[in-house]
C-alpha positions as a Markdown table, in Angstrom:
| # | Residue | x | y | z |
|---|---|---|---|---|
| 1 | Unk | 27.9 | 0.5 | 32.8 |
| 2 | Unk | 28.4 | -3.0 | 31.3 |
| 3 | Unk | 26.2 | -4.0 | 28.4 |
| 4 | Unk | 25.0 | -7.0 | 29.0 |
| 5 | Unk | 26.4 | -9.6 | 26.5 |
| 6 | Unk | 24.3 | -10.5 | 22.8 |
| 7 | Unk | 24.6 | -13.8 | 21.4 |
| 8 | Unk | 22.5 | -13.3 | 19.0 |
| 9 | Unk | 21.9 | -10.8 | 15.8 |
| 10 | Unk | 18.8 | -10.6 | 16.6 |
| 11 | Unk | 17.1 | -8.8 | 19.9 |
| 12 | Unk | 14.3 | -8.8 | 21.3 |
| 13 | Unk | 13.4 | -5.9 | 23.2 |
| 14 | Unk | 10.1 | -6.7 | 25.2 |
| 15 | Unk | 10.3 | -8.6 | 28.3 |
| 16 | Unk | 6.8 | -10.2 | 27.0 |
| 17 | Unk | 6.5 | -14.1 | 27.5 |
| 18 | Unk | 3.7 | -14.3 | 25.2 |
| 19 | Unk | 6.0 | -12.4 | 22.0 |
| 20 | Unk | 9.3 | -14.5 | 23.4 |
| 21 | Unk | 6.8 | -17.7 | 22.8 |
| 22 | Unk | 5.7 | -16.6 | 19.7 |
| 23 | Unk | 8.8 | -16.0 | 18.3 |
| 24 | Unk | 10.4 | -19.0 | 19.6 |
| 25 | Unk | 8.0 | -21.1 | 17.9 |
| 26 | Unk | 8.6 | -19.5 | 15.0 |
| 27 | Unk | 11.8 | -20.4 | 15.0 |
| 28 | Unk | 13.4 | -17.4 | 15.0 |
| 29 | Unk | 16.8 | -17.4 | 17.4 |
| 30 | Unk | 17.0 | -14.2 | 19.8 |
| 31 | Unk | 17.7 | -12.4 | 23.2 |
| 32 | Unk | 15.6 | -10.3 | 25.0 |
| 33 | Unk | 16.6 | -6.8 | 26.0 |
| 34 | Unk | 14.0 | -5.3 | 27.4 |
| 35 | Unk | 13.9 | -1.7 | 26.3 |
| 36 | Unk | 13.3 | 0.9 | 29.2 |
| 37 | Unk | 11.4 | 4.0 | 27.4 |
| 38 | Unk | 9.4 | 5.8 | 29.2 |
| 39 | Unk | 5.6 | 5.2 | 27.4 |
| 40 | Unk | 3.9 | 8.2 | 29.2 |
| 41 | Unk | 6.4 | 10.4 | 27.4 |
| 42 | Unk | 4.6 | 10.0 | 23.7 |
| 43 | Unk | 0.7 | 11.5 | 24.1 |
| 44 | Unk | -1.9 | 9.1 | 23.2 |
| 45 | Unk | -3.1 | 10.0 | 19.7 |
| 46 | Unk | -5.0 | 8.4 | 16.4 |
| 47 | Unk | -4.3 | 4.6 | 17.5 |
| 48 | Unk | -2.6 | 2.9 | 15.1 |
| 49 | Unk | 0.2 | 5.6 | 14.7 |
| 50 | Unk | 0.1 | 6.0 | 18.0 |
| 51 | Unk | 1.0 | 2.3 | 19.1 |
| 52 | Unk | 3.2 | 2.6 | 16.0 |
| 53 | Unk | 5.5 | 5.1 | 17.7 |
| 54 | Unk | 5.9 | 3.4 | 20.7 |
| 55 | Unk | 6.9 | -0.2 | 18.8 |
| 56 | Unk | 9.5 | 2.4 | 17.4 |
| 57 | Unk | 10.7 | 4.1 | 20.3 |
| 58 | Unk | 10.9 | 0.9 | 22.4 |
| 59 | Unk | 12.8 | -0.6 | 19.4 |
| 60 | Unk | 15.5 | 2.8 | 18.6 |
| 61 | Unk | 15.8 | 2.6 | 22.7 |
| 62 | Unk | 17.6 | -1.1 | 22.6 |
| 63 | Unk | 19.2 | -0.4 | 19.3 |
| 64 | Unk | 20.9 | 2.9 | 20.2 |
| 65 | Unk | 22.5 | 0.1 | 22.4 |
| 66 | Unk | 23.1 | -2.8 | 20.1 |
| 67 | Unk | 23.5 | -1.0 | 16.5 |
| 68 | Unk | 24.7 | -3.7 | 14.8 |
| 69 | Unk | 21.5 | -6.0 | 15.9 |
| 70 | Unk | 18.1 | -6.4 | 14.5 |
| 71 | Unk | 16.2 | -4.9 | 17.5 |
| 72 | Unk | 12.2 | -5.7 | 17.6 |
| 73 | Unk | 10.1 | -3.7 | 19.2 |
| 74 | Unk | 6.1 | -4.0 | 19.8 |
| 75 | Unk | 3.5 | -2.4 | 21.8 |
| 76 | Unk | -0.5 | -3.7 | 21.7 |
| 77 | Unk | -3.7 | -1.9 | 22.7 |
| 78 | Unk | -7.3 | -2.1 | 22.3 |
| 79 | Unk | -9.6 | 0.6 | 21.0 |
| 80 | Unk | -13.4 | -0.1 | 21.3 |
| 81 | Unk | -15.7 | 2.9 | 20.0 |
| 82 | Unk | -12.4 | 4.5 | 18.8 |
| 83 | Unk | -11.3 | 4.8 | 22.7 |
| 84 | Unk | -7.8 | 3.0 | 23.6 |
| 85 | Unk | -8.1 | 0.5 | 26.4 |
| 86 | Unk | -4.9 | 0.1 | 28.1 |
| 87 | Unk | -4.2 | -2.6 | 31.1 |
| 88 | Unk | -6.6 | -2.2 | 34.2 |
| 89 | Unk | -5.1 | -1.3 | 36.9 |
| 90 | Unk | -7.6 | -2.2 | 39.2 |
| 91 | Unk | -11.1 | -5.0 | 39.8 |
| 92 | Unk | -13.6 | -1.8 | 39.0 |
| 93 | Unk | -11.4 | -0.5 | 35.5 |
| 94 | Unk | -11.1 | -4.5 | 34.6 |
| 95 | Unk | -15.2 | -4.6 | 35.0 |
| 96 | Unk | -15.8 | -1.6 | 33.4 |
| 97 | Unk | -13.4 | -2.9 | 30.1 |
| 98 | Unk | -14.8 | -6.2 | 30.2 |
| 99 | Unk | -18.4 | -4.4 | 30.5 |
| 100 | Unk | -17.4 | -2.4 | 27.5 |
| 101 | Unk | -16.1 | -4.9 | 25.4 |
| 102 | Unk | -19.4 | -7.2 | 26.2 |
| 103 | Unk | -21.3 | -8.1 | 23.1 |
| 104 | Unk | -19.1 | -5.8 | 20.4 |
| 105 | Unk | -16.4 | -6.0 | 18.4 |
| 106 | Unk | -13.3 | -4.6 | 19.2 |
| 107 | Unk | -10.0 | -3.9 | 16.9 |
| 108 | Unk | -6.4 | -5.1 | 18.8 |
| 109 | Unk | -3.3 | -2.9 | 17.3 |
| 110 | Unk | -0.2 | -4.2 | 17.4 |
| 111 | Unk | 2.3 | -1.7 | 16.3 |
| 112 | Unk | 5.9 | -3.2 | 15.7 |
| 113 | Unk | 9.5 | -2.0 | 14.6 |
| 114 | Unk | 12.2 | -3.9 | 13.4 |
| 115 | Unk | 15.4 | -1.5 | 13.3 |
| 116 | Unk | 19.3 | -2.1 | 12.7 |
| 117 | Unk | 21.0 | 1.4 | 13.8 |
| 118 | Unk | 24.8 | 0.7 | 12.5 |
| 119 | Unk | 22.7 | 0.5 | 8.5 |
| 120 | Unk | 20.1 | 2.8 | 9.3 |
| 121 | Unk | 17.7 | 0.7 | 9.0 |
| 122 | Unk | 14.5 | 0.9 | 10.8 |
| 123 | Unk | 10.9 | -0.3 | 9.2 |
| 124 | Unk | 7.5 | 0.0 | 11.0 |
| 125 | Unk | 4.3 | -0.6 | 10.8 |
| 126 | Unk | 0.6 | -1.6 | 12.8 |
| 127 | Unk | -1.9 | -4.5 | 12.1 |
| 128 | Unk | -5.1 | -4.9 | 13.0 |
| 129 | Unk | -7.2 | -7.5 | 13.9 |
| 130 | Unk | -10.9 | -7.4 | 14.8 |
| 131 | Unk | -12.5 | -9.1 | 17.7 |
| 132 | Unk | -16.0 | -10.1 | 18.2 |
| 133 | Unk | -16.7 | -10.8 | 22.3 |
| 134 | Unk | -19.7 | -12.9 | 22.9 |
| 135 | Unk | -22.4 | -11.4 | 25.9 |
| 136 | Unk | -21.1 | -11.8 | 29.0 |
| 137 | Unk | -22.7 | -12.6 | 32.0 |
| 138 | Unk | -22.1 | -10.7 | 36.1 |
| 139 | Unk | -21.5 | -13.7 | 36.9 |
| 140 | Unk | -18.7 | -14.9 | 33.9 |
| 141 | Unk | -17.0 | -11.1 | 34.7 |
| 142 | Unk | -16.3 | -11.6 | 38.1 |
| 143 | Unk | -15.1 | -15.3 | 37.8 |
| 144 | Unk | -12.6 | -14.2 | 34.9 |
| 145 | Unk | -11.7 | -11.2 | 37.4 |
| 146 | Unk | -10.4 | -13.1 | 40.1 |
| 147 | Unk | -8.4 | -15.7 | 38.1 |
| 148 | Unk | -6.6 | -12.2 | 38.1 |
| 149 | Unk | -5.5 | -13.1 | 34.5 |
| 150 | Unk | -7.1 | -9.4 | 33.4 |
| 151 | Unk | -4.6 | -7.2 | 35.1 |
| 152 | Unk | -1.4 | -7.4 | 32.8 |
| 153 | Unk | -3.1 | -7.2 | 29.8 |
| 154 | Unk | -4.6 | -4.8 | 27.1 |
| 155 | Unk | -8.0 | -4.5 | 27.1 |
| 156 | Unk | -8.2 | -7.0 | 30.3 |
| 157 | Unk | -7.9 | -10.3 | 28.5 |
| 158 | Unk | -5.8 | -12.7 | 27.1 |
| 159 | Unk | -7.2 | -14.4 | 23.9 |
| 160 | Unk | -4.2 | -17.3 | 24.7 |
| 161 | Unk | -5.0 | -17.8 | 27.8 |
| 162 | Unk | -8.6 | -18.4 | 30.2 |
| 163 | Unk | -9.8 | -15.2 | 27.9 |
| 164 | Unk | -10.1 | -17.5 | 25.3 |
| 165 | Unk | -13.7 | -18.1 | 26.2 |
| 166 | Unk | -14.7 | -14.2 | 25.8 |
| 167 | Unk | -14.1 | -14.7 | 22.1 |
| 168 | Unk | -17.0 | -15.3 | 19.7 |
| 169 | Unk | -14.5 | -14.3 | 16.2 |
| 170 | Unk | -11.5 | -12.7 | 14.6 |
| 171 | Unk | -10.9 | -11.1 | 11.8 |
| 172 | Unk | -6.9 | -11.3 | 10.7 |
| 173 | Unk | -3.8 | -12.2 | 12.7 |
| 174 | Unk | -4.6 | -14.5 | 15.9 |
| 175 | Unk | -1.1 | -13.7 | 17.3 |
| 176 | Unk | -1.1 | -10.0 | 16.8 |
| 177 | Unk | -3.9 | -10.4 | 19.3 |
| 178 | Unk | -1.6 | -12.3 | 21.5 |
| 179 | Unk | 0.7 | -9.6 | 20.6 |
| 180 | Unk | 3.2 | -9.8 | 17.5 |
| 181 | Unk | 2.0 | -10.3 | 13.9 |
| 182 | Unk | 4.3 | -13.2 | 13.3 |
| 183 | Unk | 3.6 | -13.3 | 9.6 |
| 184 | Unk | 4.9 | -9.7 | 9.5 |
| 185 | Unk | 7.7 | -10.1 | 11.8 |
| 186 | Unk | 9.4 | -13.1 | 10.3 |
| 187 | Unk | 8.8 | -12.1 | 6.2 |
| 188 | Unk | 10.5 | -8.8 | 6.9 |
| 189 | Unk | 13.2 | -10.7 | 8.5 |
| 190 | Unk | 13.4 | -13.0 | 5.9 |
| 191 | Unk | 13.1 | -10.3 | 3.3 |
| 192 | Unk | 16.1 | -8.7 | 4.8 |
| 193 | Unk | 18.3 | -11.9 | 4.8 |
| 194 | Unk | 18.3 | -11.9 | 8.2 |
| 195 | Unk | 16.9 | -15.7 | 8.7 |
| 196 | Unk | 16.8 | -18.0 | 6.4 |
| 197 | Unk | 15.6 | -22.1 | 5.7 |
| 198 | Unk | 19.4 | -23.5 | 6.2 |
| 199 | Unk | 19.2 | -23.8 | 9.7 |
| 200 | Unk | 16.7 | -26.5 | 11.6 |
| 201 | Unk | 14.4 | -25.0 | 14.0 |
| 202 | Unk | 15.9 | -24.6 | 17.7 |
| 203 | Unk | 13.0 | -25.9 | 19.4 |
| 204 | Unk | 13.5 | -30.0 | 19.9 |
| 205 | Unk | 10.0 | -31.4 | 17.7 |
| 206 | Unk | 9.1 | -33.2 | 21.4 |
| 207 | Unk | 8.6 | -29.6 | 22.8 |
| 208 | Unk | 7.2 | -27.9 | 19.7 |
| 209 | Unk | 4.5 | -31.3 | 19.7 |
| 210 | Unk | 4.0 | -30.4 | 23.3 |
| 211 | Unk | 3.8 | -26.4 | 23.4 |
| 212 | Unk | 6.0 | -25.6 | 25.5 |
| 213 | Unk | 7.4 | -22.3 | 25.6 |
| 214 | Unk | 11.4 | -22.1 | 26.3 |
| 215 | Unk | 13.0 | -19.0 | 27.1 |
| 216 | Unk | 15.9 | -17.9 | 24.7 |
């Protein structure tokens, strides 16, 4: 089977829009790969290792294809209580999270890996942010429900998007919420020599003014 064809050093290997936006914006030139590991293979365990281990594995999956590329890999979940909350999968297991989640605070882990096979390089690591939900009503449950924005999503919101109005405070990294600690990502990349300042940012200023997202 045909690999399909890199561009790029760098990979990203999530088929994410919201980590391709944020690492557009960032600046950062890539292609996405996404990887095709098998989650339910690595037992859930202490969190952040946990979510650590599958940033890696996703990451190690892609760069077993692409050695010679900077392969980034990320995986996000939220714990309330010390219980993981994964994506609902249904109306009742988005109620019951967004019940949960009412009133408290909450800690999103974002575990990412940034590997380069062909060196032997692979560095990983988990942030954390914490997240304060204000009270919600019935009534502000089930209208967020059926904009069916919940069902994708860790936890069943999206602080970027509608969610944004669940959210009293954070403590830390807003886009490790959204999910990938860009600070992290790019100074490790940086650190590395793998980007640099020579180069002017990809996106045109017009669509960086206007937020617009463009796929890589």
């Amino acid at each position: 089977m045909k690999l399909p064809e890199v561009k790029t050093k760098i990979i990203l290997a999530s088929q994410s829009p919201r980590r391709r936006y944020l690492l557009a914006r960032a600046g950062v030139k890539f292609s996405v790969i996404p990887s095709e590991f098998d989650e339910t293979s690595i037992p859930a365990g202490e969190p952040a290792d946990y979510v650590r281990t599958l940033a890696e594995s996703k990451a190690r999956d892609v760069g077993r294809r692409y050695p010679e590329c900077w392969v980034i890999g990320a995986d996000t979940i939220v714990v309330v209580a010390g219980r993981i909350l994964g994506k609902p999968g249904s109306e009742p297991e988005a109620r019951k999270m967004l019940q949960r989640l009412s009133g408290r605070r909450h800690q999103v882990l974002t575990g990412w890996c940034i590997c380069r096979l062909a060196s032997e390089t692979v560095f990983a690591d988990t942030v954390c942010t914490e997240v304060l939900f204000k009270t919600l009503t019935r009534r502000e449950i089930e209208w967020y429900i059926r904009t069916g924005e919940p069902f994708d999503k860790a936890g069943a919101y999206a602080i970027q998007g509608i969610g944004t109005f669940l959210v009293k405070s954070i403590n830390g990294s807003y886009t490790n919420v959204v999910g990938l600690p860009v600070c992290e990502v790019v100074e490790f990349l940086i650190r590395e020599q793998v980007i640099g300042f020579d180069e002017p940012h990809p996106m045109p200023p017009e669509q960086l003014a206007a937020g617009a997202m463009t796929d890589p």
